[in-house]
N, C-alpha and C positions, 0 to 999 in steps of 0.2 A: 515742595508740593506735598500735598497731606491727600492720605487716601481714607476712603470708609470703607470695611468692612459688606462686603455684599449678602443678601441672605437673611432671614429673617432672625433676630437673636432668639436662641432655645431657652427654655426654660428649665432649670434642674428640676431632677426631682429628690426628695431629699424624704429625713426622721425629722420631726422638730418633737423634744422633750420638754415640759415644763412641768419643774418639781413641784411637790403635795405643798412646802411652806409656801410657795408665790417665787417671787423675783425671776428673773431674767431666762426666756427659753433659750435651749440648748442645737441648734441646727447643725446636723450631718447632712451637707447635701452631699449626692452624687459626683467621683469624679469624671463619669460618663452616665449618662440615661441606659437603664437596659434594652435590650433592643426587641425585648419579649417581655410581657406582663400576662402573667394567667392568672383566672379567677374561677374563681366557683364558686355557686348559691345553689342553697338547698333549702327546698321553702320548710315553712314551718305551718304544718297544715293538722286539722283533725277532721274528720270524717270523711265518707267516697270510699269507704271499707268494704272492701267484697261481700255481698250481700247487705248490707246496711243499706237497702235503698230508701229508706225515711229519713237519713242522716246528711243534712246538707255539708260540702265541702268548707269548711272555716278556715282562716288564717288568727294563729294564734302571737304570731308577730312579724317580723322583715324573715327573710332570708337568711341561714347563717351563709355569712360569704369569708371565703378564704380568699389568700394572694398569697404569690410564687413570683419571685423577681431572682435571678441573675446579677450580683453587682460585680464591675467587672474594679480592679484595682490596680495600676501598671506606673513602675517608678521610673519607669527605665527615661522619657519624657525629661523627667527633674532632673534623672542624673547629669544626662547630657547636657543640661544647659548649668549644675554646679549646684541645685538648688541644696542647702547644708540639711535639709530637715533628710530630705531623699538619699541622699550620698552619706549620711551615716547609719539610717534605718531603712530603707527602701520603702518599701508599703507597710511598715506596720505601723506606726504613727496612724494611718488610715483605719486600718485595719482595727487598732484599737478602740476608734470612736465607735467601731460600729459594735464590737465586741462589748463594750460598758455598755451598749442598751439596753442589757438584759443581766445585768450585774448590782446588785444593791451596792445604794453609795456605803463607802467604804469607811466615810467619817462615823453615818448611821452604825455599822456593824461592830467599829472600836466602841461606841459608845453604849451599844449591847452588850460588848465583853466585859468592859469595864463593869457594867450595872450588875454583871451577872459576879463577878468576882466579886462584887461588895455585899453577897446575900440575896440579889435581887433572882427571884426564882423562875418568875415569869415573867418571859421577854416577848412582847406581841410583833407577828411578824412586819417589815418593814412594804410598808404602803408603795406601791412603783408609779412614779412619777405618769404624770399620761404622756401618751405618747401619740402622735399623728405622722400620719403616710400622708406624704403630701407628693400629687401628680396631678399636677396644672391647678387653674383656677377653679374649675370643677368639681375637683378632686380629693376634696381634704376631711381623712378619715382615723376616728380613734383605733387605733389597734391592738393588738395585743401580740408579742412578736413568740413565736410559738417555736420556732426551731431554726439552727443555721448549720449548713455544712459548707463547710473551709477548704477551699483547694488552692494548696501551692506551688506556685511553679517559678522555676529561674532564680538561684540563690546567687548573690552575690559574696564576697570572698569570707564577709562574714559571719553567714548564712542566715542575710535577709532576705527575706521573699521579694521580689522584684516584681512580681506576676500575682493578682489573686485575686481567686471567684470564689464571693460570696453568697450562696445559695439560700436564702431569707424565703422562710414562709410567716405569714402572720393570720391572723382572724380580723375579722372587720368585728369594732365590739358595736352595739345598736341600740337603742333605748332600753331594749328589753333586759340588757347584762346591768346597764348605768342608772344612777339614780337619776330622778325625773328633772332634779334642780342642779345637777353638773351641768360644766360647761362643756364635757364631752359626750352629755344626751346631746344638748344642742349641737353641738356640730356634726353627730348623724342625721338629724332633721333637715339641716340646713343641707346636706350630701342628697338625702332623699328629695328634697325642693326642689336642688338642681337638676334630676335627674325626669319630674314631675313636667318642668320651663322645658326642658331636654328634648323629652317625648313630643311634649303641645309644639314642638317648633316642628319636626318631622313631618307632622300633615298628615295625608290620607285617610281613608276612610273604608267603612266594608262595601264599598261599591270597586272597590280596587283588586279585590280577589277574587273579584266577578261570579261572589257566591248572590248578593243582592241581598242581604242582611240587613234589616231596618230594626232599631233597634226599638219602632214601636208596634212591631208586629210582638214582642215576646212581651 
């Protein structure tokens, strides 16, 4: 007798990197969802200046918006069941993926040294693959990952980390960092679409805050 699984299947949330030459992106998903996501937006406004009352309020682009994730990382799982990658490195295999996200590739850097031993004086620096925050179908945004702090807990005998919270902040990058003909302007466009379809589904109207707001009385 065969069972199914009950419950709706979750979705990871994951890095997907895809390098400056092309070929094949690079997916770290989650080996758990964090169970907290914060954000923050700060508009990007000029005028509404204390006393400036001739100076109408403008928006001079999106939001900068930041994100704050908890990734949580635990071998203990693999070990018990034998897995060889777990039972000789615990989490750092893991741990690693997540750490080269913010590492230039390494062939790039041999390949600077090299240039630079043979005379070559000026090495421009190494272009970072783009990178997307991907949470849910909604959700898929270029970043720029900005800082991580490392907690380890629970060594096993060879003192690999068994336990670990990776504390990931990043920036949402927006038309306004990217050029207009990337494919990572596009897919903040496409984020802001979503979130445009997002709104229009919600409904309501100012008859609901029972101020009685018509918007062709202004």
């Amino acid at each position: 007798m065969t069972y199914q699984a009950r419950g709706p299947k979750v979705l990871k949330g994951a890095f997907v990197t895809i390098p400056v030459s092309g070929g094949s992106p690079s997916t770290v998903a989650f080996q758990y969802n964090p169970a907290t996501l914060k954000r923050s937006l700060q508009p990007q406004l000029v005028g509404g200046e204390p006393q400036a009352r001739s100076q109408a309020v403008r928006f001079t682009g999106p939001p900068v918006q930041t994100i704050s994730i908890d990734i949580e990382l635990d071998a203990a799982d693999g070990m018990c069941s034998g897995n060889a990658a777990a039972l000789a490195s615990g989490s750092l295999p893991q741990l690693a993926q997540l750490e080269l996200l913010v590492y230039p590739q390494l062939a790039a850097v041999k390949q600077a040294q090299a240039q630079l031993a043979s005379g070559v004086m000026e090495i421009a620096a190494k272009t970072a693959p783009r990178t997307l925050f991907v949470w849910g179908a909604k959700r898929v945004l270029p970043v720029s990952l900005t800082g991580y702090q490392i907690s380890e807990e629970l060594f096993d005998n060879r003192l690999n980390p068994v336990q670990v919270t990776v504390s990931v902040t990043m920036r949402v990058l927006s038309y306004t960092d990217l050029d207009a003909s990337s494919r990572a302007s596009f897919d903040f466009m496409t984020y802001q679409q979503n979130l445009v379809e997002l709104a229009s589904s919600a409904g309501g109207s100012g008859q609901a805050t029972g101020t009685g707001i018509n918007a062709g009385s202004y």
